[in-house]
C-alpha positions in Angstrom: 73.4 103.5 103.7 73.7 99.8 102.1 70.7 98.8 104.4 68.6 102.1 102.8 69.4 100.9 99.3 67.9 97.1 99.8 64.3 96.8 99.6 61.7 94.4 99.0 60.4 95.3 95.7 61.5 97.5 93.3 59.3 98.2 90.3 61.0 99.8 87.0 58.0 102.5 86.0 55.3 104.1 87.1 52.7 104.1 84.3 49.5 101.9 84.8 51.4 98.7 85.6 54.3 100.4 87.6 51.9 102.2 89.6 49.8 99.6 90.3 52.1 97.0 90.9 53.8 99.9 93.8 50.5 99.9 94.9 49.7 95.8 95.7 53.1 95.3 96.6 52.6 98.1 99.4 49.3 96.4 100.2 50.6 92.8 101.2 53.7 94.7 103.1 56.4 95.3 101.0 58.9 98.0 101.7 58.7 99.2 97.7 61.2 101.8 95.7 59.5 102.9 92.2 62.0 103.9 89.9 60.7 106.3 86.6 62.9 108.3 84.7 60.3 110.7 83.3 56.9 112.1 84.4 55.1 109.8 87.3 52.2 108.5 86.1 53.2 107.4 83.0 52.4 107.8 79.3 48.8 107.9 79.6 47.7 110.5 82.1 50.2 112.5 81.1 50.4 112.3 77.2 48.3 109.4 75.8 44.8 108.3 76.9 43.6 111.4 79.0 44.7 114.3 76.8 43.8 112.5 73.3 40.4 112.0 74.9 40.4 115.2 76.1 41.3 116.4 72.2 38.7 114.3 71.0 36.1 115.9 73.0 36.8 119.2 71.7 36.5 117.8 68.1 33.2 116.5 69.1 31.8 119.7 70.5 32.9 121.7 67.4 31.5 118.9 65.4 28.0 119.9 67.4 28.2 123.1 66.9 28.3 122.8 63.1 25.0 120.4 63.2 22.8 122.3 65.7 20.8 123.2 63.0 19.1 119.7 63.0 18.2 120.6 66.6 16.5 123.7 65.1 18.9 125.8 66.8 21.3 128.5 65.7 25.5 128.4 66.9 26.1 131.2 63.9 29.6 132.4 63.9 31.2 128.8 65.3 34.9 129.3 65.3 37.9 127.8 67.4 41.0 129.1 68.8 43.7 126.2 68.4 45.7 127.0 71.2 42.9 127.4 73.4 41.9 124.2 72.8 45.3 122.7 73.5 45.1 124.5 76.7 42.2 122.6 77.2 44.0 119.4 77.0 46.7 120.6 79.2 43.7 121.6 81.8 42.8 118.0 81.7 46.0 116.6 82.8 46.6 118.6 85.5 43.5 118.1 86.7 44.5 114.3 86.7 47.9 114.3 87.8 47.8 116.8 90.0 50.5 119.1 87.8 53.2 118.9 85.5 55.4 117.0 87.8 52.9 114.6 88.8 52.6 115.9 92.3 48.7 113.7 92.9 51.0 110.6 92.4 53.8 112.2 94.2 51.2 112.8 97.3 49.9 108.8 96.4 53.8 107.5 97.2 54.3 109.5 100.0 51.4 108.0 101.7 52.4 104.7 100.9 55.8 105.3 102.0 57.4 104.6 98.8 61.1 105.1 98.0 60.9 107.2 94.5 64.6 107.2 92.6 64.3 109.7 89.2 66.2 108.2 87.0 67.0 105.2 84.3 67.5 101.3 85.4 70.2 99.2 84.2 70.6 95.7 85.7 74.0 94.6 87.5 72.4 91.3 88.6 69.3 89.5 88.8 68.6 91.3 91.8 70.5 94.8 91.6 70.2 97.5 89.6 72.0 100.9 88.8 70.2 104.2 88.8 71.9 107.4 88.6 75.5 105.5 89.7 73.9 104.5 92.6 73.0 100.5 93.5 69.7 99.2 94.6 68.5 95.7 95.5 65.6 93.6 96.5 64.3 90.2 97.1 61.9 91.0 93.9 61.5 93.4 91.1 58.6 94.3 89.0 59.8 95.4 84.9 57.0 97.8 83.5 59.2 99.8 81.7 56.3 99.9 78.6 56.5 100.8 75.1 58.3 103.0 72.4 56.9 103.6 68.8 57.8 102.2 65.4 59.2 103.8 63.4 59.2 102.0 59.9 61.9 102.0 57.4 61.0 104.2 55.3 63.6 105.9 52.5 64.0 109.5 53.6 61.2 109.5 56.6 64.5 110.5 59.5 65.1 113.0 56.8 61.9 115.1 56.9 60.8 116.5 60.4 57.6 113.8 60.8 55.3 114.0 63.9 54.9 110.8 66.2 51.5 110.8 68.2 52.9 113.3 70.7 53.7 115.6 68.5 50.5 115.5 67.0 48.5 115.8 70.2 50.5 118.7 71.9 50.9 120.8 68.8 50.9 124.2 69.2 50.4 124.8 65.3 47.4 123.3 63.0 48.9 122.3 59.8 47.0 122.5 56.6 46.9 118.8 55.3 48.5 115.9 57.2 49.4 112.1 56.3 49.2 109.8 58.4 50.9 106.4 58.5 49.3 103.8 60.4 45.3 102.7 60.0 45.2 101.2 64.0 43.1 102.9 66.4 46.1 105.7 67.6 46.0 106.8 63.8 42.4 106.7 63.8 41.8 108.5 66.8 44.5 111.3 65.7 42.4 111.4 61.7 39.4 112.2 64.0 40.9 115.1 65.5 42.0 116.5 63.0 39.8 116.4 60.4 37.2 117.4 62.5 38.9 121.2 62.7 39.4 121.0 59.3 42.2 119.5 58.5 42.8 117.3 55.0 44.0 114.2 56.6 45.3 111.2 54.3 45.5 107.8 56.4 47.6 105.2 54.5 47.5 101.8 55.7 49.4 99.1 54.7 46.6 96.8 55.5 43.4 96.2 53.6 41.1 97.6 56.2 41.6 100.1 58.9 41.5 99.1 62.8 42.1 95.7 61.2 41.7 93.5 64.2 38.2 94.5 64.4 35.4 92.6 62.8 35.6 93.1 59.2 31.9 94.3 59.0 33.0 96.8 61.5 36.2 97.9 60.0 34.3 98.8 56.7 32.0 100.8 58.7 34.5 102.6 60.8 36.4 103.5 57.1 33.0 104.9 56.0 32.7 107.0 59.1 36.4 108.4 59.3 35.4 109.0 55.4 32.5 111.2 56.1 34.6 113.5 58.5 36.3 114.1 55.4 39.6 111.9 55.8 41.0 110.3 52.9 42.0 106.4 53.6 43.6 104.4 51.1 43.8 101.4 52.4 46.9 98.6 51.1 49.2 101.6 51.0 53.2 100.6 50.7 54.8 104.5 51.2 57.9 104.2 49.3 59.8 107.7 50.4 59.4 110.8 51.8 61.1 114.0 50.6 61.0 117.5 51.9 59.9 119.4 48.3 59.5 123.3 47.8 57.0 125.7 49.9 57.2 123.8 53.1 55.5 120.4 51.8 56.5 116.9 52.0 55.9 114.6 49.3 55.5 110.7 50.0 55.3 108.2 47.5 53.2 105.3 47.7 52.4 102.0 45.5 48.4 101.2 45.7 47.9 98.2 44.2 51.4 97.8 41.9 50.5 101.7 40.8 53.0 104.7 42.5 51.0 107.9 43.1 52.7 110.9 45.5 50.7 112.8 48.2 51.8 116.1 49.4 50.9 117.1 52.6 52.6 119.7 55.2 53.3 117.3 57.9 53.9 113.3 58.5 52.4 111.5 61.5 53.9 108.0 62.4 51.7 106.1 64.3 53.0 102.5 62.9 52.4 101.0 66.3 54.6 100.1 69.4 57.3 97.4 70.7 58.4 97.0 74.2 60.6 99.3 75.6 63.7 97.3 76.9 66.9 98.7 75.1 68.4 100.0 78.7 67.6 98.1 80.7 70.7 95.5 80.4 68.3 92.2 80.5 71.4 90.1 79.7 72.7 91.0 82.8 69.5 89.6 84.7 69.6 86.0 82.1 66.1 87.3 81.1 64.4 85.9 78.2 62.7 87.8 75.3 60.5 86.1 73.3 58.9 87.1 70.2 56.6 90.2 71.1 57.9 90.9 74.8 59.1 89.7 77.7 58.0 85.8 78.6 55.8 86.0 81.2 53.5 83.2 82.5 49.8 83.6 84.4 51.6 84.9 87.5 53.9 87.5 85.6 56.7 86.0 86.4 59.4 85.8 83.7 62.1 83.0 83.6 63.6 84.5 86.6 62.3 83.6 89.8 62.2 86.7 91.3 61.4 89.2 88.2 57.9 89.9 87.1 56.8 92.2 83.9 53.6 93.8 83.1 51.7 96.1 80.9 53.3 96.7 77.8 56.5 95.5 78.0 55.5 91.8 77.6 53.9 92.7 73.9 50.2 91.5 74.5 47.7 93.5 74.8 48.8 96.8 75.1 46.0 98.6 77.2 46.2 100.7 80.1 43.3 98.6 81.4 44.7 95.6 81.3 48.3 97.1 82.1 46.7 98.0 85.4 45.6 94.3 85.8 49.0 92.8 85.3 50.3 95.5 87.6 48.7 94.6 90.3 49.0 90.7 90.0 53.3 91.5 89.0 53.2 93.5 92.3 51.3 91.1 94.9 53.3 88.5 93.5 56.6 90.0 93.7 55.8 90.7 97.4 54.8 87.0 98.3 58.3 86.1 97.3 60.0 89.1 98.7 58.0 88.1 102.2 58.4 84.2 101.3 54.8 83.7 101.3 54.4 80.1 99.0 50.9 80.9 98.6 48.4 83.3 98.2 49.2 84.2 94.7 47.6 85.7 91.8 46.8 84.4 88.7 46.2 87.3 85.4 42.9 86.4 83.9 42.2 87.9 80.5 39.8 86.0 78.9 37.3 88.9 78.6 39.6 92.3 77.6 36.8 95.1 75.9 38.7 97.9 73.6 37.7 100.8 72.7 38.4 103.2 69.7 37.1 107.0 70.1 36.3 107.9 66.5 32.9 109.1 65.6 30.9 107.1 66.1 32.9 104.6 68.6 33.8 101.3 68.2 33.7 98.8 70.7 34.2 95.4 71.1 35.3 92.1 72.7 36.2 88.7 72.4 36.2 86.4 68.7 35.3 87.9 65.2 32.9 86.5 63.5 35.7 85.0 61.4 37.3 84.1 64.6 34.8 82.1 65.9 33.8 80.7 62.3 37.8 79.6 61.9 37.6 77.5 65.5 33.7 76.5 65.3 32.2 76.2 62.2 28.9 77.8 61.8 28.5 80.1 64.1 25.2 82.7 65.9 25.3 86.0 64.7 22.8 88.8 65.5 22.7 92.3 64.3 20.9 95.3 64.6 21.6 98.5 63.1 21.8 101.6 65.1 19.4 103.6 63.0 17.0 101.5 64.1 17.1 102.6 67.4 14.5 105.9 69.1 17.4 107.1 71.0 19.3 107.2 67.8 16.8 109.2 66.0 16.6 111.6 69.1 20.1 112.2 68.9 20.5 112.4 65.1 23.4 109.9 65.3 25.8 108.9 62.2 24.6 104.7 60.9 26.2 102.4 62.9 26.1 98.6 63.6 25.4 96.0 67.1 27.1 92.6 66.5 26.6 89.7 69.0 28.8 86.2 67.4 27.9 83.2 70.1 28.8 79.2 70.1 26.2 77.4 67.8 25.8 75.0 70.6 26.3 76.0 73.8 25.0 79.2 72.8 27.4 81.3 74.9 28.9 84.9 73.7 32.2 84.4 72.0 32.4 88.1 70.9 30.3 91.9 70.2 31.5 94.3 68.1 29.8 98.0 68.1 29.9 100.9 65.7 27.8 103.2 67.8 27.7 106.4 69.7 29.0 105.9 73.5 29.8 101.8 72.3 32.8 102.3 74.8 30.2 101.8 77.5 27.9 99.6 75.9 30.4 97.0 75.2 30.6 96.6 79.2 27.2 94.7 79.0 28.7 92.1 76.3 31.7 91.6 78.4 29.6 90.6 81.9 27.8 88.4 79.7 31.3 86.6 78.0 32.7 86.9 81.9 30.1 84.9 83.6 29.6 82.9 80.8 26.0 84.0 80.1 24.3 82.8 76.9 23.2 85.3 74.0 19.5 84.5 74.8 20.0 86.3 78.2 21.1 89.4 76.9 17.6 89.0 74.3 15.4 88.2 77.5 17.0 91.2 80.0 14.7 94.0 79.8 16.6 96.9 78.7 15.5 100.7 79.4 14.2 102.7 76.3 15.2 104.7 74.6 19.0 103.8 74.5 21.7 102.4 72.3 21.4 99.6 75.0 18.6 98.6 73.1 20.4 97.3 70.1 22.4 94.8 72.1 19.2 93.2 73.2 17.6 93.2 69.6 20.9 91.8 68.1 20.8 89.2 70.4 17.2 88.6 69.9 18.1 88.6 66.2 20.9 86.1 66.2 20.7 83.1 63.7 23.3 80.7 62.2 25.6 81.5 59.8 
């Protein structure tokens, strides 16, 4: 029984850096148990990424429908079912993960002939754990335990019955008028939805822009467009309270600018952002270190513990499934070259070049520096635009305005960053970020020929565009 419970790796969840740290740890030999205490696969198959998406694509359909007139077409008599559509969603994940249990990535371990223990980790040792009473160990362990939400500290929020992002995706019930707090992509993403069934959404955001790590010309743009599916932002919003007042409303007060106003609304989303999920897992035990986002990891994603590795969101960096799935796997190969004793053949985590994407209407895309990145580190920077309007695919579509930014080095004339406001910028931006990879001046992208008509076009006339600024 002891010799059962002893493996080479074990990695703590099985979301997109669990799964795919299992998954190269198995590859270079490792005998590998995957511990997750909820559904396999993870937060985003099963309730993040893939069914907001899913939602979104709804709203966008519906959205159609109500402008087919501009096609010179007729959808009279557009109406939705709510439930139906969250049936929809539900479709979608199955149809990823196999069902509700997860059996596709049930099916995935049992080829790989992977030990899977249901259940919550708690260290004993560096090298043991408890699940469930019962004690495992291994040569190495992989932590991707991910991320929780934050919940600010609000007077009164735990008092009223608020909605976190799940709530707000799976909800069986459309309510009237939401508020949302939080102006990052989640919150942007959920406005979308909603408003797009009608829904009066208020988005307050403590920041002076929404998606405020975007480029500034972009946030403004994005504010415009969530503004023209009808959502109210106010933007530099401090929400004092929240009180449960008569006829099933909420009432949230909030200074703008020194001045209290109240909103009332039926419901409250928090979406405030996330923090690393470690509360049980008894790091002390293990003598791991936390820094000041996450768990220290260096390019290997190895912590200060010789044979513990972290990835995804647990280390507090860029919290992405994509580039969860890229720690993942380096954690995981890693882990097994010291569970095998193999000095080298190790990995190194390369994120120099990390696109995002945020599925509003129209997207926005980007990657790399700001302009006021690259101006704060360079000086004087290139910077190309071109707007979207511009474009013959854009008329053919009867898309919403939008903007293509290109920043590059004023010497060297390589692409520091892009930034998109655009329909389909989510694949777009994958052209900018081949560019930044390979290290490709902006005057490439300007020479390549691109097909017409597409919103591909606009990189290459922003880049043909570019001057100093």
């Amino acid at each position: 029984m002891a010799k059962q419970n002893t493996f080479d790796v074990i990695v703590i969840g099985s979301g997109s850096a669990g799964f795919s740290a299992v998954e190269a740890a198995v590859s270079q030999g490792a005998r590998v148990c995957l511990i997750e205490k909820n559904r396999l696969g993870g937060e985003c198959p099963n309730e993040a990424c893939i069914p907001s998406k899913a939602l979104l694509k709804a709203a966008s359909v519906y959205r159609l429908l109500g402008n087919v007139r501009e096609f010179g077409l007729d959808a009279s008599g557009r109406s939705f079912d709510w439930k139906k559509v969250q049936a929809y969603r539900e479709q979608v994940v199955r149809t990823i993960t196999g069902g509700a249990d997860g059996e596709r990535y049930e099916q995935i371990l049992k080829r790989l002939k992977v030990i899977w223990k249901k259940g919550e980790a708690r260290f004993i040792d560096p090298n043991t754990l408890e699940v469930n009473n019962e004690r495992l160990s291994a040569r190495a362990m992989v932590i991707a335990t991910g991320s929780q939400d934050v919940i600010p500290l609000i007077d009164g929020l735990r008092d009223i019955r608020f909605w976190g992002w799940r709530e707000a995706l799976t909800s069986l019930r459309q309510p009237k008028s939401i508020a949302i707090i939080g102006g990052g992509p989640v919150a942007c993403e959920i406005a979308t939805f909603y408003a797009s069934f009608g829904t009066r959404v208020i988005m307050l955001q403590s920041t002076p822009m929404v998606l405020h790590r975007e480029d500034e010309e972009i946030s403004a743009r994005a504010q415009k467009a969530l503004e023209a599916l009808g959502v109210e932002v106010v933007v530099g919003a401090e929400v004092l309270s929240c009180v449960n007042g008569g006829m099933g409303a909420i009432g949230l007060k909030v200074k703008i600018q020194k001045q209290e106003t109240v909103f009332a609304v039926e419901t409250v989303v928090v979406a405030a952002g996330k923090r690393p999920r470690v509360a049980h897992l008894g790091l002390e035990r293990a003598q791991l270190v936390m820094g000041d986002m996450g768990l220290q990891t260096d390019a290997t994603q190895r912590t200060n513990r010789p044979s513990i590795f972290s990835a995804g969101d647990v280390d507090g960096g860029l919290m992405f499934t994509h580039t969860a799935h890229h720690e993942g796997w380096i954690a995981g190969h890693n882990a097994a070259r010291v569970a095998l004793k193999k000095k080298s053949g190790w990995l190194k985590s390369d994120e120099r070049v990390v696109p995002r994407v945020t599925f509003i209407y129209p997207e926005v895309a980007s990657v790399g520096m700001t302009q006021t990145q690259a101006q704060a580190k360079y000086g004087k920077v290139l910077v190309g635009r071109y707007e979207v309007t511009f474009l013959g695919r854009a008329a053919t579509d009867h898309s919403p305005k939008g903007l293509i930014k290109l920043v590059a080095h004023p010497k060297t004339r390589k692409l520091l960053g892009a930034h998109v406001l655009c329909p389909q910028a989510g694949e777009l931006i994958h052209e900018a970020a081949l560019a930044m990879y390979l290290g490709a001046p902006i005057d490439k992208i300007g020479q390549m020929i691109h097909a017409f008509p597409t919103y591909a076009e606009g990189l290459k006339a922003a880049a043909s565009l570019a001057k100093v600024e």
